[in-house]
C-alpha positions as CSV (number, residue, x, y, z in Angstrom):
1,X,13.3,-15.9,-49.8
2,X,10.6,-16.1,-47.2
3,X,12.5,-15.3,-43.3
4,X,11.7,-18.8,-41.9
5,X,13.8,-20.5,-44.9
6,X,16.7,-17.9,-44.3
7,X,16.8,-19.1,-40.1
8,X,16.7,-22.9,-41.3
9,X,18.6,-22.7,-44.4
10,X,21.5,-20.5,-41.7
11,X,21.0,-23.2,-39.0
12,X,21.0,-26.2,-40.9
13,X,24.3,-24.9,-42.8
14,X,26.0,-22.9,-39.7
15,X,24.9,-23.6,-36.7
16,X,25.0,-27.6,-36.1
17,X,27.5,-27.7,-33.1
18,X,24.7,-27.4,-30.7
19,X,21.4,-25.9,-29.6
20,X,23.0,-22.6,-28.6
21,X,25.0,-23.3,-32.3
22,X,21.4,-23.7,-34.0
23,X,19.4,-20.7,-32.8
24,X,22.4,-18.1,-33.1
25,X,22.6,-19.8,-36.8
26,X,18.7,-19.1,-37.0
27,X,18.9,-15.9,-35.8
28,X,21.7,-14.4,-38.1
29,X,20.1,-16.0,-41.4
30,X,16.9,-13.9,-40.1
31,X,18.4,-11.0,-39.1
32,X,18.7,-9.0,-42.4
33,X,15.2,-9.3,-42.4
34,X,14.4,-8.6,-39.1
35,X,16.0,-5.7,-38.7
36,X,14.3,-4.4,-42.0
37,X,10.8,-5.5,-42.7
38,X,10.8,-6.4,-39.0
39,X,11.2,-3.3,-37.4
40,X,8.0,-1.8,-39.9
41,X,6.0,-5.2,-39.6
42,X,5.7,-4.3,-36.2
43,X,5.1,-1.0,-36.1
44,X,2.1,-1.4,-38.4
45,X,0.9,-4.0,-36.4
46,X,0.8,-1.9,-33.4
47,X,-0.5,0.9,-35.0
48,X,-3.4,-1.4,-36.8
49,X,-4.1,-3.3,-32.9
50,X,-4.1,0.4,-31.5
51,X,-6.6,1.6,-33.8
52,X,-8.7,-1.4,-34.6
53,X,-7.9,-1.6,-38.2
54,X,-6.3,-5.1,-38.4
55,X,-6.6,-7.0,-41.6
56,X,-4.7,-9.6,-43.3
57,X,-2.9,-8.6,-46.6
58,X,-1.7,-10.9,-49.2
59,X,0.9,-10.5,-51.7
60,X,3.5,-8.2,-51.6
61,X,2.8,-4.5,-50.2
62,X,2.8,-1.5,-52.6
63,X,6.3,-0.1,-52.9
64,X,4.9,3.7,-51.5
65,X,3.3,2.5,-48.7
66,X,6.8,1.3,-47.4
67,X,8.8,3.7,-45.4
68,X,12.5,5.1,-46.4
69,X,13.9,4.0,-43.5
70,X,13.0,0.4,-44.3
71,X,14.7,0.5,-47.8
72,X,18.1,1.9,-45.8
73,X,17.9,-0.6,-43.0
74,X,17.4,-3.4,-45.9
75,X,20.2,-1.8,-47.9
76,X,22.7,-1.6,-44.7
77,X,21.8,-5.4,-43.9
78,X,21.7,-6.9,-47.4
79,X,25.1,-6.0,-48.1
80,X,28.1,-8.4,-48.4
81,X,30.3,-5.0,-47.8
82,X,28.6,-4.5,-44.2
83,X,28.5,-8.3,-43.9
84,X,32.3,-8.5,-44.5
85,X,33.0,-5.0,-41.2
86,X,30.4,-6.6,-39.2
87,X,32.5,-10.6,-39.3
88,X,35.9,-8.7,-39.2
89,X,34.6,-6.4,-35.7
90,X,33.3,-9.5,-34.3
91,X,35.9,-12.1,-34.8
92,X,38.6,-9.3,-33.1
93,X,36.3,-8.3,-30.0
94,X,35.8,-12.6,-29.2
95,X,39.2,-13.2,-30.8
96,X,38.0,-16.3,-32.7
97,X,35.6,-15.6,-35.5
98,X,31.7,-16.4,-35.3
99,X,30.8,-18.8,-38.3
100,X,27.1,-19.0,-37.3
101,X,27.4,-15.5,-38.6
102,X,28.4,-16.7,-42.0
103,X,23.9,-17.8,-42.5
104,X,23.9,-13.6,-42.8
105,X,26.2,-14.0,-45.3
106,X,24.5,-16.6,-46.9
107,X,21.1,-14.8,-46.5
108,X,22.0,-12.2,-49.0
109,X,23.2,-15.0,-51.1
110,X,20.4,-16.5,-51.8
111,X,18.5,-13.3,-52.1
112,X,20.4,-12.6,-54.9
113,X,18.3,-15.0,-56.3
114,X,15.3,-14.9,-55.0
115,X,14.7,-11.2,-55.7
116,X,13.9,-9.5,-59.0
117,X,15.0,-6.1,-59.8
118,X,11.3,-5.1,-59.3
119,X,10.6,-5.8,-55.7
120,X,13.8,-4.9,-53.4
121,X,16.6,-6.2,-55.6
122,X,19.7,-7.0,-53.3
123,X,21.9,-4.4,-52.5
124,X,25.2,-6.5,-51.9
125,X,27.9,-4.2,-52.8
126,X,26.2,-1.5,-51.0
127,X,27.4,1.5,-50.4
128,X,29.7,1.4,-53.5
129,X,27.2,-0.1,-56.2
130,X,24.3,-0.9,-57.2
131,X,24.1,-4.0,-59.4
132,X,20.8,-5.5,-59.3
133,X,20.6,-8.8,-60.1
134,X,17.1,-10.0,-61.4
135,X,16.1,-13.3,-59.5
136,X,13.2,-15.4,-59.5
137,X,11.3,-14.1,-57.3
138,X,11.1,-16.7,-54.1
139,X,7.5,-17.0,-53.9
140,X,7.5,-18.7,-57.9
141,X,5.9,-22.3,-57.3
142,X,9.4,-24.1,-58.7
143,X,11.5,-22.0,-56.3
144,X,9.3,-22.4,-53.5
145,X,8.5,-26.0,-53.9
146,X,12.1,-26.8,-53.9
147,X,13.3,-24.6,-51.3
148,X,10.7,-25.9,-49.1
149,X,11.3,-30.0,-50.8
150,X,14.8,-29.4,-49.7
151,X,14.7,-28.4,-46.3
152,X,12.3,-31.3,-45.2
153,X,14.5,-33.4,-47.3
154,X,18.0,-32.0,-45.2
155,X,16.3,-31.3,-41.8
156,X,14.8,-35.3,-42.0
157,X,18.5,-36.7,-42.8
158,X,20.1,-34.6,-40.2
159,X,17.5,-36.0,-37.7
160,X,17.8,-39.1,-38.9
161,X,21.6,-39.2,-38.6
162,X,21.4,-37.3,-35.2
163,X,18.8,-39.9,-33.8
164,X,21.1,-42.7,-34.8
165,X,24.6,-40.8,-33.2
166,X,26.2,-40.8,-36.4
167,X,28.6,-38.3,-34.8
168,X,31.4,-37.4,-37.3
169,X,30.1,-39.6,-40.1
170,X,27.8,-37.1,-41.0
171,X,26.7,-36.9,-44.6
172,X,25.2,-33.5,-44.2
């Protein structure tokens, strides 16, 4: 699934207490992303600014032009096993634990999905097995139609509701 959809989709779901609430939401349904294709996303782009050979691409990159060290990073962060350390460390060091945290959780959920086995299948029981699931890729018209259908669908309602102080008679 595209990284914008994974911040809303983890907001929407985790993080409605408040603003603070909403963007730490945001940023953990992101995060496995960002700290994967992010970290080489900008490293090319700095290295294509620096040289002067920016151009846009379309569609997915070639497999062998992407680096090991991004398939690690997306193995480490697409991992419900990681996932589970990561919620246990942080609810002990704040004593209380972190559910905005849970849209990282749910961002490898949905990838499940929303990956096939051809183009970085999810690693989620990574580093014990490897049990690629083949998804529909996100970028299919019915899967992006609806994913996008949906969130315009529960982010109006929840502005709606929030405009009106529906306050604990929330329907989403």
């Amino acid at each position: 699934m595209d990284i914008l959809s994974h911040g809303l989709w983890g907001s929407i779901i985790f993080g409605r207490k408040n603003k603070r609430s909403f963007w730490t939401g945001f940023l953990f349904g992101i995060g496995p992303d960002m700290l994967s294709f992010g970290v080489f996303t900008l490293a090319r782009l700095m290295s294509s600014l620096m040289t002067g050979t920016w151009q846009i691409r379309s569609g997915a990159p070639d497999l062998m032009d992407i680096p090991q060290y991004v398939h690690s990073l997306y193995n480490v962060t697409h991992s419900f096993v990681v996932f589970v350390a990561a919620f246990i460390i942080v609810w002990i060091y704040m004593k209380r634990p972190v559910w905005e945290m849970m849209a990282w959780a749910f961002h490898i959920f949905l990838d499940l999905f929303t990956h096939s086995t051809s183009f970085f299948p999810t690693p989620y029981l990574w580093p014990f097995a490897y049990t690629p699931v083949n998804g529909v890729p996100w970028s299919t018209p019915i899967i992006f139609f609806t994913n996008v259908g949906s969130l315009v669908v529960i982010y109006a309602v929840y502005w709606y509701q929030k405009s009106r102080g529906a306050g604990d008679k929330k329907i989403i």
